[in-house]
N, C-alpha and C positions, 0 to 999 in steps of 0.2 A: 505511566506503565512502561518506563523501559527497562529494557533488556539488564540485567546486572553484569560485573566484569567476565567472570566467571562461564556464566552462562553467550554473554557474546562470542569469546572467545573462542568456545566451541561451535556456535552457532558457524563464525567465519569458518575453522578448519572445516568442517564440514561442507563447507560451498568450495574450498579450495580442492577437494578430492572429488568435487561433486557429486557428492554424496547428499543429495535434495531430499531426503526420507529423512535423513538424519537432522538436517537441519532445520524441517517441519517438526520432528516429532522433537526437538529443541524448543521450538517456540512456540508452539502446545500448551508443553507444560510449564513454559513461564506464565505461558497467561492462566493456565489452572492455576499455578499457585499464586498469582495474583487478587486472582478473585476466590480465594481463599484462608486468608489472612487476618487473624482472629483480629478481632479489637474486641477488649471486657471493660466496659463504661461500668464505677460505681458511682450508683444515687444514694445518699446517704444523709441523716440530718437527725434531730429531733423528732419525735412522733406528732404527726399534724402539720408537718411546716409543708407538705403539696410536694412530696419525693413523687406519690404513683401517678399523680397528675403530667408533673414533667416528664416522669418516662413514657408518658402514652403520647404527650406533646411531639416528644422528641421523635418515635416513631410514627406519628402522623395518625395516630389513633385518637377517635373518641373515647370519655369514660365509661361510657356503655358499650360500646362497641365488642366484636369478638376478639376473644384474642389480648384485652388492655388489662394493664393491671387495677387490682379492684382500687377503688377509693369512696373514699368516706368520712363524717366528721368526727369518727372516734380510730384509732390506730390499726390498721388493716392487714401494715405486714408483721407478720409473728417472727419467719425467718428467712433467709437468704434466698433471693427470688430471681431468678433468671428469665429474662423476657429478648426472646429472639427478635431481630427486627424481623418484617413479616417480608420484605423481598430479599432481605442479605441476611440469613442466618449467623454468617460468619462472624457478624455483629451483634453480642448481647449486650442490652444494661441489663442490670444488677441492680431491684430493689432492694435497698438492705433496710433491718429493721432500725428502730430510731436506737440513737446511743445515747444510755444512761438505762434504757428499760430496765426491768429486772431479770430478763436473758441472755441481754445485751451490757451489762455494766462499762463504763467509759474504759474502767485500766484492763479488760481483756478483748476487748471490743474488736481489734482488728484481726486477733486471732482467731475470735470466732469465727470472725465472719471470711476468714481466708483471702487476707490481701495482696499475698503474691500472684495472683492470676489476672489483680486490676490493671490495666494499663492506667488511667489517673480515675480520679477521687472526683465527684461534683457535692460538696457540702451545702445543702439548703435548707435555709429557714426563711419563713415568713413575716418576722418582725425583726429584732435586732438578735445577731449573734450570740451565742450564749459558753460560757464557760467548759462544757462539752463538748462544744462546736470549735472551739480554740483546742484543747484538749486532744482530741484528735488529730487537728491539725498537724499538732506539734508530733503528734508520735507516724504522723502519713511523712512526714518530712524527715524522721528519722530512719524510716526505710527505704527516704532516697524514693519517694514517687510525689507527681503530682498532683497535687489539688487545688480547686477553684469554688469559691463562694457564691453562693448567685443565692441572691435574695426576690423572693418569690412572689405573686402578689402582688404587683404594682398596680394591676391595672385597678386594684379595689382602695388603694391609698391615692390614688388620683382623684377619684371619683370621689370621694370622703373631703377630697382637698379644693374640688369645684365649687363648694356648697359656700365655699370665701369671696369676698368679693374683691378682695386681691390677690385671686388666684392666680399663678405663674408657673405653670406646668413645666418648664424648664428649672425654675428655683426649687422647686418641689422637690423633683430627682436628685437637684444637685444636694438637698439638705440631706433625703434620704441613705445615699451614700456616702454623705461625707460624717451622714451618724454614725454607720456600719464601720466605717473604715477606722473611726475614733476609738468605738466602743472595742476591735478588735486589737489596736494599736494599743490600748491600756493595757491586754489582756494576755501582748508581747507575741505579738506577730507582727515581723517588719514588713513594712511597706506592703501592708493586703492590697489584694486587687478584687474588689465587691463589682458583680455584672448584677443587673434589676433588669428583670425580667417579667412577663406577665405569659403565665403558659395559655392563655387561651388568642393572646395574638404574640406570637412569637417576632412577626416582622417589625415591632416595637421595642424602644427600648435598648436594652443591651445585646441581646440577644447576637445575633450579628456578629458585633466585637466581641462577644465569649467565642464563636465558630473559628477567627480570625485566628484567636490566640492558643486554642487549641490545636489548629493545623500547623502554627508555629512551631507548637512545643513537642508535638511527636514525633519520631522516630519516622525520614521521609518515604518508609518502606508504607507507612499505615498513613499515611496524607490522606492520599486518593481513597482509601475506604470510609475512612468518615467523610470525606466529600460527597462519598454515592450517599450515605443515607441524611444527609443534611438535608430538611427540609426545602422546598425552593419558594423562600421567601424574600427574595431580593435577585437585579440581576447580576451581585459580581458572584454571587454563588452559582449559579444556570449558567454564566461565561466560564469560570472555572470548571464545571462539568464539560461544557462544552469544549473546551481546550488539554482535560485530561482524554477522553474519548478520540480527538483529533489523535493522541501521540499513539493511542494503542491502536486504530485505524491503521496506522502504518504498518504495524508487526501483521496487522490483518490480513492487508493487500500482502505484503509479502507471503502469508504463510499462502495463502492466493497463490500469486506463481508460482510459489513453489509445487503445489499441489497440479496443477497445469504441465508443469515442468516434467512429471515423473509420464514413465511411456505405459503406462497402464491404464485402458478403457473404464469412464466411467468413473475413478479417482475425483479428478479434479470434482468435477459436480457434489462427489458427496462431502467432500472434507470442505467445498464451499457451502454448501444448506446446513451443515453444523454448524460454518461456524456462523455464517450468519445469524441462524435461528439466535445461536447467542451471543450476538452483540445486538442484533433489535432489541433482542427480550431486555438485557441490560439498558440498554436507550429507554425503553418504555418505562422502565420503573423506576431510575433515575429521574426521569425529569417529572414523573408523577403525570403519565399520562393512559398506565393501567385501568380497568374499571374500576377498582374500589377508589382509586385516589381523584377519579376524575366525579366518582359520587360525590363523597366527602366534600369537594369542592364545592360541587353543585347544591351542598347541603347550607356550607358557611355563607357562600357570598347571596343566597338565593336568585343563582341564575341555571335556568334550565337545564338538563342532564344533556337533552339533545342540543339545545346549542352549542355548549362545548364544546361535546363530541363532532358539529358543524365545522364551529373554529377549526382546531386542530386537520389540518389536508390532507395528513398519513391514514390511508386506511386501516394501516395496522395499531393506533392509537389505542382503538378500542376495542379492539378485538382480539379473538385467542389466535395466538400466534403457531402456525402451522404449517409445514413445507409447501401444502398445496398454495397457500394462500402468501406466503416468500415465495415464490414461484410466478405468480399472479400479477402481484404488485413492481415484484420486479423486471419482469418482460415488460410492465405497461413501462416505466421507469424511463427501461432501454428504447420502447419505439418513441418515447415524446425527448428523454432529454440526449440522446447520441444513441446511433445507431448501431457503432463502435461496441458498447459496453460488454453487449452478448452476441455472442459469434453465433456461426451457422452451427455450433455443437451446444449452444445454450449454456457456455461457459461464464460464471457469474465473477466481476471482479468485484470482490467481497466488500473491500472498503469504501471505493468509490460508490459501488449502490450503495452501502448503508448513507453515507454521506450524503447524499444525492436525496435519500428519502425523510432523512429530520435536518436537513441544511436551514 
């Protein structure tokens, strides 16, 4: 989350005239518009290949659940379907309906369905690749955007493939992609790159290395957005959180002194409970330590709602986040971990507590 050239630049003149309003309300609105930076995921495939399923995967939603896209074993989306993630708006996928339907025909297909608002293409089917799925391919590449194949369903070709009694669940995958990748290379697309995935445990599989090659291939303004809503299904993805969060901390504490800095009673405290309020609330949903994410949990792994909520030692984990109760947490912060943190005017330094309370 740093600062652009542009926006530094003024950031300094501003501190060189001393001019500290100026250089808060500077780095404000970098982090507004930070945390508002669209990213448009399309899901896309054949009708029945588990498009609504991924998307519900992908934003940590069940298929019943409120809010998910519907699914079922006959074709569900008619037309072009936008589904907010449910903590980062800013972030939609885009159900699209399958290509070839009779709404959808292959040679208008991207027009309908208006593909200059995708940032990339996720192409998915459930069995091998198909003629459509190439098809598109080829015209997503000729407007100069990306896409990515992820073959769906693994985890029910596995299971199908135990039943052997030379079963080798590593050769399996390797056979399965290296059909995909065949069947796609006949059909003249160079050197595909097939991710297998199984949306009902995403921490398997490809999964992972699709996340890797996607932060790769974006535009480093939109990294850190698909970071926040990446599932946290491994820890180099919770360390990269964790290390995106460290750099915006910074801009934090500073917007902090700054806010201190100005001779105006009463400033400092409130532009710190803003911004804190939202940099916890970010932390909590981020790392999927909200109520509903900490349910959901509770639901998959079947271990207690209150346990969890035990584990976790932030009081704000599970709770609604409130000034009275930023307020609360943070004084206790300041008498156990430096006494330093909050003066005698109950001045909050923004980043260091945030830190302090999900370290």
């Amino acid at each position: 989350c740093s600062l652009n050239t542009s926006v530094t630049q003024t950031f300094s003149k501003a501190l060189q005239n001393n001019d500290t309003a100026a250089a808060a309300a500077k780095i404000q609105e970098n982090l507004k518009q930070q945390n508002n930076i669209p990213l448009n995921i399309a899901i896309t495939g054949e009708s029945g290949s588990g498009k609504s399923t991924f998307v519900n995967a992908f934003r940590e939603l069940c298929d019943d659940e409120e809010g998910a896209a519907p699914t079922g074993v006959t074709e569900t989306t008619s037309e072009v379907t936008p589904y907010p993630h449910p903590n980062y708006p800013n972030v939609t996928f885009w159900d699209l309906p399958g290509i070839g339907t009779t709404n959808f025909p292959a040679k208008k297909y991207l027009k309908l369905v208006g593909f200059q608002k995708f940032d990339f293409f996720i192409i998915i089917s459930d069995t091998r690749f198909r003629e459509n799925d190439v098809k598109l391919a080829k015209e997503i590449q000729k407007m100069k955007k990306k896409f990515y194949f992820v073959r769906t369903k693994i985890d029910n070709n596995i299971r199908d493939e135990k039943r052997k009694k030379d079963f080798n669940e590593e050769e399996t995958l390797t056979k399965i992609r290296e059909d995909c990748v065949q069947g796609l290379s006949g059909l003249g697309i160079k050197s595909p790159q097939v991710f297998l995935v199984s949306t009902f445990e995403l921490h398997l599989y490809d999964f992972p290395l699709l996340q890797q090659t996607l932060e790769r291939d974006l535009p480093s303004n939109k990294r850190d957005t698909l970071l926040f809503v990446m599932p946290n299904i491994n820890p180099e993805i919770i360390i990269k959180k964790k290390k995106s969060f460290k750099r915006r901390l910074y801009w934090l504490a500073t917007l902090s002194a700054l806010g201190a800095a100005v001779p105006v009673p009463g400033l400092s405290i409130a532009v710190d409970v803003a911004v804190l309020a939202g940099a916890v609330t970010h932390y909590v949903h981020a790392f999927g330590l909200d109520v509903p994410s900490l349910a959901r949990l509770s639901d998959r792994t079947g271990v207690p709602y209150a346990d969890l909520c035990a584990v976790i030692l932030s009081p704000l984990a599970a709770a609604k986040i409130t000034i009275e109760l930023l307020m609360k947490v943070v004084t206790q912060v300041g008498r156990t971990a430096s006494a330093g943190l909050i003066s005698s005017h109950h001045h909050i330094n923004t980043g260091t507590n945030v830190m302090l309370l999900f370290r």
